[in-house]
Phi, psi and omega in degrees: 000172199265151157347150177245145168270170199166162169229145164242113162278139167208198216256022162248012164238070170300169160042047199269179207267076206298325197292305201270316203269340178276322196259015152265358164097015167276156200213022154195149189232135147255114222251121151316106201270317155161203196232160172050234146258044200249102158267127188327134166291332173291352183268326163296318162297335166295322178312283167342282170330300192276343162290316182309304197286001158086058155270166183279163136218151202252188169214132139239201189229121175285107231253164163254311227284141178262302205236173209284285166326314207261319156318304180310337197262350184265330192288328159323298192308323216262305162345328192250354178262329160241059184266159174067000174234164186240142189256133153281333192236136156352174201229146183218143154272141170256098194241124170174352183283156205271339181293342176237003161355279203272041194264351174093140190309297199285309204292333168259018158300305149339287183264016156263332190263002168317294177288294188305343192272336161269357181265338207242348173270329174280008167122342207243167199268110246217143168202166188234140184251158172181169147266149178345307174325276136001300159310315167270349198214348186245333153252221158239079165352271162343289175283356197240322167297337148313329192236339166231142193319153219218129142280093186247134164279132155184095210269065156218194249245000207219157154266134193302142166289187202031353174264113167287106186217101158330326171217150184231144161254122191252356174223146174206214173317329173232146217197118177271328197267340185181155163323112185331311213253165183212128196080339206160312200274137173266138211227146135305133213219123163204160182252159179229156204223018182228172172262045190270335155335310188272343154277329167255013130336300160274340144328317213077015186253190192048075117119332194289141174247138190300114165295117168293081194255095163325151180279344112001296169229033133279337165310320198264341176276316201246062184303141176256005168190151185265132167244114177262025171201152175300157187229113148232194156318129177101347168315181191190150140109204199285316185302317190275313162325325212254330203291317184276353190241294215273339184279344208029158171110332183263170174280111151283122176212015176039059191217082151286121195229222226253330203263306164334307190267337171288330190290284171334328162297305175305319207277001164278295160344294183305316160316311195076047167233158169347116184275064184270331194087016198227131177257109176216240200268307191334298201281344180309294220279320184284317202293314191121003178271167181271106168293147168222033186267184160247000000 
């Protein structure tokens, strides 16, 4: 798919211009839900907001945490800060602060996979924001993009190579690719490159539930041939070809005769309609086709 445009927001773009930021082409906000065990004051209005303008949205959380515990006590705060609500884009943790820098590789290797393993047992489609730095030298990157969806910072003119990352934020107070600001306000800008509404949608996660469509009634939502006519023996032609494609088992030779009409029978039977051997709106409507006959 082609890039998506975006913003991430938090409660240090109060009163920001939602309006002015859609006819500049964002079409989805990754919203700061909160930090530590803080939830933003700003995230229910941002929330609100960026739904009315019908953007997608994600949330994450700005991690603290040294330890194992303390990660447990923010994945609370951030459960409870987007509970009841629905996300279009990923739940993301935010590992970046310089205060747990030296906290060592294996323990926030730990406590990325802490969160991942409760955001995704509660349901939600789960990712890691970090910057390159971060990525490559203070966690095991590499190996953690493996298994979870990847937010990568890197405000220069390319998206970093070697990283699988579904939205790179490529820009912020400082921006290669287009004006720091929007509206007015200097905004964090990121593109996103999956298609995730529509994988978590069909997931079933954020908040979403998987639709379920019987093979029953997408034939009937979705007609696959117009049938104008009766189709019986001595018929001819594309309408009987199509007839001889939904029955299986015939010779398409769009030519109806006797092995043609005993099929037609069994699949009436089978319905519970007149066994006549005659294709008409009734046997039209069990194929899933559009009677348009008399």
């Amino acid at each position: 798919m082609a890039k998506v445009f975006g913003v991430d927001l938090s409660s240090w773009q109060k009163g920001y211009p939602y309006a002015s930021a859609t006819k500049s082409g964002v079409k989805f906000a990754i919203l700061r839900a909160g930090f530590s065990r803080t939830k933003d004051n700003m995230f229910d209005k941002h929330y609100k907001n960026a739904k009315k303008q019908g953007w997608g949205v994600g949330a994450y959380w700005y991690t603290y945490a040294t330890t194992i515990v303390e990660a447990r006590i923010e994945i609370k705060a951030f459960l409870k800060a987007i509970k009841g609500k629905k996300f279009e884009y990923p739940i993301y943790l935010d590992m970046e602060d310089a205060s747990i820098r030296k906290t060592g590789k294996s323990t926030l290797n730990a406590i990325v996979k802490e969160y991942g393993n409760a955001l995704e047992k509660a349901g939600y489609y789960f990712g890691v924001y970090t910057n390159v730095d971060w990525y490559r030298n203070k966690i095991s990157g590499a190996s953690l993009n493996k298994k979870y969806s990847w937010w990568i910072a890197s405000w220069t003119s390319s998206k970093p190579s070697g990283i699988n990352a579904g939205l790179w934020q490529f820009g912020g107070s400082s921006n290669e690719i287009r004006s720091p600001k929007i509206g007015g306000v200097t905004t964090d800008q990121d593109y996103a490159y999956l298609d995730y509404p529509s994988i978590i949608k069909k997931m079933g996660k954020n908040g979403y539930k998987k639709t379920i469509v019987s093979k029953i009634k997408e034939k009937i939502s979705k007609p696959k041939h117009n049938l104008t006519r009766l189709l019986k023996v001595g018929s001819t032609g594309k309408m009987v070809e199509n007839l001889q494609k939904a029955l299986g088992g015939l010779e398409i030779d769009g030519k109806f005769g006797s092995k043609t009409e005993a099929k037609v029978k069994v699949f009436q039977k089978k319905h519970k309609l007149t066994a006549d051997g005659i294709v008409g709106k009734d046997t039209a409507h069990a194929l899933g086709w559009l009677w348009c006959g008399k």
